[in-house]
N, C-alpha and C positions, 0 to 999 in steps of 0.2 A: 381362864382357859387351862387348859391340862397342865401336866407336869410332869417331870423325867423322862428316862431318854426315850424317843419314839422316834420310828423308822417313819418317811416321810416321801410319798412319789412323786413329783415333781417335773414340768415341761415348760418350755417356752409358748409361747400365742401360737403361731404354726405348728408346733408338734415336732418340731424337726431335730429339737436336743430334748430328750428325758432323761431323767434322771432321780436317785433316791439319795436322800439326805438322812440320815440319823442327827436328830434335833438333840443337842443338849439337856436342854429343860422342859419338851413340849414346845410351846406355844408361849409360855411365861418369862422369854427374854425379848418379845416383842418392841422393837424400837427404832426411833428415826433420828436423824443426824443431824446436823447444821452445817458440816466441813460444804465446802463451793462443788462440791460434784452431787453429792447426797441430794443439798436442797435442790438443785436441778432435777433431778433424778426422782425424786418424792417418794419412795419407796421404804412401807415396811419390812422391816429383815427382824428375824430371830436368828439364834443360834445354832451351829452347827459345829460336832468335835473334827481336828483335822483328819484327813482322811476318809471321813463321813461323808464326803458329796460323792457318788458315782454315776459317774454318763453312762447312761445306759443302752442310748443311741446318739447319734449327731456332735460326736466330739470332733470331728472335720467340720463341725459350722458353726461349734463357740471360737471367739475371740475375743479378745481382752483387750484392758484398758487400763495404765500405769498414769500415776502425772505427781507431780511435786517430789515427792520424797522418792516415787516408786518402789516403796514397801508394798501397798495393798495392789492387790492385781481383780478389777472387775470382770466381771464375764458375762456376755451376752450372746446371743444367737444372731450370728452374721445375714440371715434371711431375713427375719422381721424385727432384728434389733432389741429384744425382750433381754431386759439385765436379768440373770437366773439366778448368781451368787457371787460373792467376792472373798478372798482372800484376805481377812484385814489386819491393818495396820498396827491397829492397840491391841491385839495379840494374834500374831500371825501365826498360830497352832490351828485357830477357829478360823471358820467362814460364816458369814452373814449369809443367809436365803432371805431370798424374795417369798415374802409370803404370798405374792399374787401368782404366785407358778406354783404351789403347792396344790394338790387335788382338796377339794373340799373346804378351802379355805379363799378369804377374802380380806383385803384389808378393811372394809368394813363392818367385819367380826367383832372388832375390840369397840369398845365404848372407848377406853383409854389408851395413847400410844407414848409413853417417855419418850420424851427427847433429849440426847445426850447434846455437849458441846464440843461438835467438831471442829468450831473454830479455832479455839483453845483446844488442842490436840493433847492427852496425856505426855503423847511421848513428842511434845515441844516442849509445854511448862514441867515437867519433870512432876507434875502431880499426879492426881488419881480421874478415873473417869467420872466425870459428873450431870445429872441430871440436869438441865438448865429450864424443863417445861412438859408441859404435859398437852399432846395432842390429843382433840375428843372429837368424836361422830356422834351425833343426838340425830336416830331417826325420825322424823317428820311422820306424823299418822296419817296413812294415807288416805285418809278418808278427808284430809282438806289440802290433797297434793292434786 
C-alpha cells in the first residue's frame, strides 16, 4: 500500500462525524492488536500524527472510551457506535484510524495485517512494541463462491 504522509477523509457508518486524518506513513502502518478492547473491537487502524485527525462535522456526537490505565482515549460516533480513531497508549502524540471509515478503503484491502502484542503492553513490560502475528485475508475466486 502507499507510503508517506497522506491526507485521508474519513466518516463513521451514518455520516454523522467526518473527518480528515493526515496518515503518517500512507497506509503502511496497517495494524491489529491483541490488548481486551482491540480484540473485541477487531479493527484495523494505521497511523495518524497528533493533531492530524479533524472533525469536520458531528464532533457533538463522538464519544469516548477510557479503561485500565486510561491513557488511550477511543472515539466513536454516539448514533451508530462506529469506533472512528483513538488516541493511544504506546505513544499518545499519534492516533490509530479505523481504516473502515476511511473513503476508498477497506480492511480487506491488505492481504496482510501485523499484529502487535497488546497484552504485553510496551509501556507495562518497559520493552519495545512487538509483532506477535500476522493476520491474512486470501480472496476466494469467485467463480466457486
Amino acid at each position: 500500500m502507499s507510503q508517506g504522509s497522506q491526507t485521508v477523509a474519513g466518516r463513521c457508518h451514518c455520516g454523522t462525524v467526518r473527518f480528515e486524518a493526515v496518515l503518517s506513513d500512507g497506509l503502511a502502518t496497517a495494524r491489529r492488536c491483541t490488548c481486551s478492547y482491540c480484540r473485541m473491537r477487531g479493527a484495523v487502524v494505521v497511523s495518524a500524527v497528533m493533531h492530524g485527525v479533524t472533525i469536520l462535522e458531528g464532533a457533538d456526537s463522538l464519544t469516548s472510551y477510557r479503561f485500565n490505565t486510561r491513557v488511550a482515549e477511543h472515539f466513536f460516533c454516539s448514533r451508530c457506535g462506529i469506533y472512528t480513531h483513538h488516541q493511544r497508549r504506546s505513544n499518545p502524540n499519534e492516533y490509530g484510524v479505523n481504516v473502515a471509515c476511511l473513503e476508498g478503503v477497506s480492511p480487506f484491502d491488505f492481504a496482510e495485517v501485523l499484529v502487535v502484542d497488546g497484552v504485553h503492553h510496551p509501556s507495562d513490560t518497559g520493552g519495545r512494541s512487538r509483532q506477535i502475528g500476522t493476520l491474512r485475508f486470501v480472496k476466494l475466486d469467485e467463480e466457486k463462491t
